[in-house]
Structures are given as structure tokens and as C-alpha cells.
N, C-alpha and C positions, 0 to 999 in steps of 0.2 A: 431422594431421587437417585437413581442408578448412576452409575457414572457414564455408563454408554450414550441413554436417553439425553444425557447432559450435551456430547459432542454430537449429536444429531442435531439439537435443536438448533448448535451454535452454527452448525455446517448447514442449515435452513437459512440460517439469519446471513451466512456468508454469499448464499448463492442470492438471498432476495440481492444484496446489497449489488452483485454483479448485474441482475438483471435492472437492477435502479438507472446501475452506469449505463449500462449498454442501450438503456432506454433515453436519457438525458444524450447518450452520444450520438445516437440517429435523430434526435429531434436538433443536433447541431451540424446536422449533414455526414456524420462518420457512421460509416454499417462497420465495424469492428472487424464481422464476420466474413465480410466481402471483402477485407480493403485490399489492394493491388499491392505488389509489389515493389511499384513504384513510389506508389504513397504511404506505404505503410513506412519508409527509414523517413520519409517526412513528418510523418504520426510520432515515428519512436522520439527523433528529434524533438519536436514540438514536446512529448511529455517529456523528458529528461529535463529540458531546460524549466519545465514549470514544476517537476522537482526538485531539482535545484534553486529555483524561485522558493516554492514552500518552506526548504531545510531553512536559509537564510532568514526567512519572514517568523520561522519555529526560532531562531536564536536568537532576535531579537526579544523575543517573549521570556526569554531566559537570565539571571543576573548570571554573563558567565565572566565580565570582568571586574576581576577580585581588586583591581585599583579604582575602580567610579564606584562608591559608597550609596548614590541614589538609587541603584537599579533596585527596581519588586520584580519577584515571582507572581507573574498573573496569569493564574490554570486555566481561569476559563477563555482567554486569550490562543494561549498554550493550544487549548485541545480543539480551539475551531482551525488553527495552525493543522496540527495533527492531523482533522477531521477532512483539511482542504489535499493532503499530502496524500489521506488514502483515496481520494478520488483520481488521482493520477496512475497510484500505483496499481491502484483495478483497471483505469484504463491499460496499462501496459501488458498487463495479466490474462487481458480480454483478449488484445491485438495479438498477443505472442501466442494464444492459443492453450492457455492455464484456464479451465475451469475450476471450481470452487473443489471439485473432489481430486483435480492435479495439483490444486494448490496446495491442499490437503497432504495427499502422499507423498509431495515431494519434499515440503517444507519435513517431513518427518522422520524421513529418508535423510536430507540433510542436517539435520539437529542428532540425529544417531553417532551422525559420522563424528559432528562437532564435538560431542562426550567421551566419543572413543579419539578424540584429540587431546583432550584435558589430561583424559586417564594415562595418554601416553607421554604427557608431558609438553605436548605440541608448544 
């Protein structure tokens, strides 16, 4: 498989997944695409703090203290964690006005910049 065909199909699978959220979020009363002004720093609000919610709920899924000897790694815990965190963050992506191909060129745009950080010693 090409490598181009590769990043198309995944940037298929990106957009189904914005229109999932954007579908799940009007059947919860949010049009993403309409939201006001007024409601929308109440929207942002609202997903920050349940990302925030998520990271916590992800580190608990995590053994990240090296003094409590019981803690297990449980991934498939881990990734419905994960899986509940990208639901926020597509909401936020939706509201701010990121479609799946701004997500795209932007994240790529930024990751450029990131390497030509490394390479400069950043």
C-alpha cells in the first residue's frame, strides 16, 4: 500500500470520527457549528474540566507510584481512558473550528516546528 493511500484513509477515519462527535453532540443539545458566543467559553469550560477529569481517571489506570508495589498496568482500562479523552478533545476541535484536514495541516505545521527545536537544541 502507497503511503499516500495510507494517510487518506486515516484522514477518512478522522473526519468519520468528528462527524460521530458532532452527531452524539446535537443529539445532546450542542450544534458545535452554531454555538453562540456566549455559550461556547461555557462549552470550552465544560470540556476542559472533563479533560481534565479524563487525564486523572488515565492515571489512575497507570502504576505511576514507584512506592505502592500493588499497582497493575491495565491497557484495556488505559485505552477506554484514552478513548473517553479523545472524545473531548474532538469536541474542542469541532467548537474551535479544527476540521479533520486543519487538524491535519496544523498538527504538521507544528511538529515541523517541534524538530527544528530539537535540532536547535531547544
Amino acid at each position: 500500500m502507497k503511503k499516500d493511500n495510507y494517510f487518506l484513509q486515516d484522514k477518512d477515519k478522522l473526519e468519520e470520527l468528528f462527524k460521530m462527535q458532532e452527531k452524539l453532540q446535537k443529539r445532546l443539545g450542542y450544534d458545535l457549528q452554531k454555538i453562540s458566543e456566549k455559550h461556547s467559553q461555557k462549552y470550552f469550560n465544560l470540556m476542559f474540566i472533563a479533560i481534565i477529569e479524563e487525564c486523572v481517571e488515565i492515571i489512575r489506570e497507570t502504576p505511576w507510584k514507584p512506592w505502592k508495589k500493588s499497582m497493575t498496568f491495565n491497557q484495556v482500562k488505559l485505552q477506554e481512558e484514552v478513548i473517553d479523552l479523545w472524545h473531548f478533545i474532538i469536541n474542542l476541535s469541532i467548537a474551535s473550528g479544527l476540521t479533520p484536514q486543519k487538524l491535519y495541516d496544523k498538527f504538521v505545521e507544528k511538529n515541523t516546528v517541534n524538530h527544528k527545536r530539537q535540532d536547535n537544541g531547544y
